[in-house]
C-alpha positions in Angstrom: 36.9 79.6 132.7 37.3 79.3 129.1 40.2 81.0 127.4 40.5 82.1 124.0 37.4 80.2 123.2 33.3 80.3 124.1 32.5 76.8 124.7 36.1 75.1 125.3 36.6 71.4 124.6 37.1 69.0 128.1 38.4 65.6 128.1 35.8 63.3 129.5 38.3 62.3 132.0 39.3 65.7 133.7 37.4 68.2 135.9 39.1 71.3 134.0 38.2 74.5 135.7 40.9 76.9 133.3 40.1 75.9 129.5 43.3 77.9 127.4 42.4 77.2 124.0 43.9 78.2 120.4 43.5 75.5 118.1 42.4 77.8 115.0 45.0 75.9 112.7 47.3 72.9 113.1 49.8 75.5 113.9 48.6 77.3 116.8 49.9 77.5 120.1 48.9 78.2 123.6 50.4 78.9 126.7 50.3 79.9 130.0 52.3 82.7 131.3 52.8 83.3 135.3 55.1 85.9 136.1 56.6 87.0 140.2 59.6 89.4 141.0 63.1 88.9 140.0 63.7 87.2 143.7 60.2 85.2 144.0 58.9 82.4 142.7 56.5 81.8 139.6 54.8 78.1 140.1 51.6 75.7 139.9 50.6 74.3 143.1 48.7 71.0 143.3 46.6 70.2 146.6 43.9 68.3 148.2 41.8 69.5 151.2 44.4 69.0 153.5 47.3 70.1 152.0 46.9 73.1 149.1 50.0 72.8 148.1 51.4 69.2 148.3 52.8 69.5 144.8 54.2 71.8 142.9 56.1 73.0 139.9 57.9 76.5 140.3 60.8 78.6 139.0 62.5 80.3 141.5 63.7 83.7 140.0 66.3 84.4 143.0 68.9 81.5 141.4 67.1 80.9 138.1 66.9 77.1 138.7 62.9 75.1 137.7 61.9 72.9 141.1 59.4 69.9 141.7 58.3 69.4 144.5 56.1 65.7 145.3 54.3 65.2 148.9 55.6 68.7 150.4 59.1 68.3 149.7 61.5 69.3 146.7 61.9 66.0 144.5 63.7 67.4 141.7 65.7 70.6 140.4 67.2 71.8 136.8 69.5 74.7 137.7 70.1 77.3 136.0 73.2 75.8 133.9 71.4 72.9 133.2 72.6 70.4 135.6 69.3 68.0 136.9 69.5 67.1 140.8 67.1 64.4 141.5 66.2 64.6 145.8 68.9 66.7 146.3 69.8 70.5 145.7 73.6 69.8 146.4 75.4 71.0 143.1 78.8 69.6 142.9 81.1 72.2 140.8 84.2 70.5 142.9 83.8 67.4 139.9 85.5 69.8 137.4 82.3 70.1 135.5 81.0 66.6 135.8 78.0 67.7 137.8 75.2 66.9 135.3 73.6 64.8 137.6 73.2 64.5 140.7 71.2 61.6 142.6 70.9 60.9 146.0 70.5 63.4 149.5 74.1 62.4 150.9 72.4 60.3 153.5 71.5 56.6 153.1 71.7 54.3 150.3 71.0 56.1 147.0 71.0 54.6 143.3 70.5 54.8 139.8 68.3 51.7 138.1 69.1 50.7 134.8 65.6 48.6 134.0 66.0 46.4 130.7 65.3 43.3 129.4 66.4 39.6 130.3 67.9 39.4 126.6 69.0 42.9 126.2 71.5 44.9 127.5 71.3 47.9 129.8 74.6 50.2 129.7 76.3 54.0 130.3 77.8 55.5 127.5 80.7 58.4 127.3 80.7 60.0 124.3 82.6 63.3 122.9 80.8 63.9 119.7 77.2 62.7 117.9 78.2 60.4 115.1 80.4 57.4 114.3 82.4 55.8 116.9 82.4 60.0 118.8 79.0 58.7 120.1 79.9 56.1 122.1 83.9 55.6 122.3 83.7 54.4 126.4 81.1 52.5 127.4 79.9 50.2 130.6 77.7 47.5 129.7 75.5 44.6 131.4 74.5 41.9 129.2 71.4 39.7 130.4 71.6 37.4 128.0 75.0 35.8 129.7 75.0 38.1 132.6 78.2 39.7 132.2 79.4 43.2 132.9 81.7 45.0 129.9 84.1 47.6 129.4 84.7 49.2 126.3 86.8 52.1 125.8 88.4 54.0 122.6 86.5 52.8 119.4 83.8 51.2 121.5 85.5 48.0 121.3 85.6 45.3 124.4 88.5 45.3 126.6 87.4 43.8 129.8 84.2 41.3 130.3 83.4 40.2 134.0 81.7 36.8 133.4 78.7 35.5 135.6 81.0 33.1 137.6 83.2 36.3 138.2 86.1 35.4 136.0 87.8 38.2 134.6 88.9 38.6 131.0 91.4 41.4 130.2 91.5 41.5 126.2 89.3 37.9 126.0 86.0 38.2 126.1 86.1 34.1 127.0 87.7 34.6 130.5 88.6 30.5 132.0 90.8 31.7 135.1 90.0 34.0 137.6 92.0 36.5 136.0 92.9 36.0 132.2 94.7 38.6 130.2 94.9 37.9 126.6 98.8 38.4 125.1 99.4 40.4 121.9 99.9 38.3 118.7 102.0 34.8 118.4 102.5 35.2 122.7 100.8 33.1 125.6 98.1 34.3 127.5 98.5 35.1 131.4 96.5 33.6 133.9 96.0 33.9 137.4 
């Protein structure tokens, strides 16, 4: 079925059945509009010959929240305030707001994989505005490079490294004891 054109174009690589097509100037748009009742859901369904609908993407109406659904069960969820629940549909409005996301079922091991490279760093940042040192004030950081876990808070400068060997350096970033806290000007440092 061709859409908004006679002929449609089809990528060699897809079997495309619904051709929606508006590509009169570089500026033209199309789009696909599926609407259900203000307590139903409004969705694509993907399927094979077993299973018709196996995946699927779908707003549900009822709560306002988008869903994805992979191999018959719901995978992933934006609600309707934003928050993104990855394989769960627990919100968790007890975290005084801190609920953006959520990963993990509540049952099991569950994780979050930072993937970077063996030179680079992989890290969370907290930030509480867009430019300067607002962007990235508190941050938690794993460097490859020495293998080291950071801490940098206020400015985004280093207050605590974890070395590979597992000293720790509070104020150092060259911990030598298994605790070393760095004194303030013209003082000795504390070690443990």
């Amino acid at each position: 079925v061709n859409i908004g054109t006679a002929s449609g174009t089809q990528p060699s690589y897809f079997n495309s059945y619904l051709n929606v097509q508006n590509n009169a100037s570089t500026s033209s748009s199309s789009s696909i509009t599926i609407t259900a009742g203000n307590a139903g859901y409004a969705g694509l369904h993907f399927g094979d010959s077993d299973n018709g609908r196996i995946g699927q993407v779908a707003y549900n109406n009822s709560d306002d929240s988008l869903l994805f659904t992979a191999n018959n069960s719901e995978r992933m969820r934006v609600n309707n305030v934003g928050a993104l629940l990855i394989n769960t549909t627990q919100e968790f409005d007890s975290l005084n707001g801190r609920g953006n996301l959520v990963v993990g079922s509540g049952s099991g091991n569950e994780g979050i994989t930072i993937y970077s490279g063996n030179d680079s760093q992989g890290g969370i940042i907290f930030a509480d505005g867009t430019s300067g040192t607002t962007a990235y004030p508190g941050q938690i950081q794993y460097t490859h490079s020495d293998n080291s876990m950071r801490f940098y808070v206020t400015d985004g400068s280093e207050k605590m490294r974890i070395s590979s060997d597992g000293k720790i350096g509070l104020g150092t970033t060259s911990p030598s004891t298994a605790l070393d806290i760095a004194a303030s000007t013209n003082s000795t440092n504390s070690a443990v």
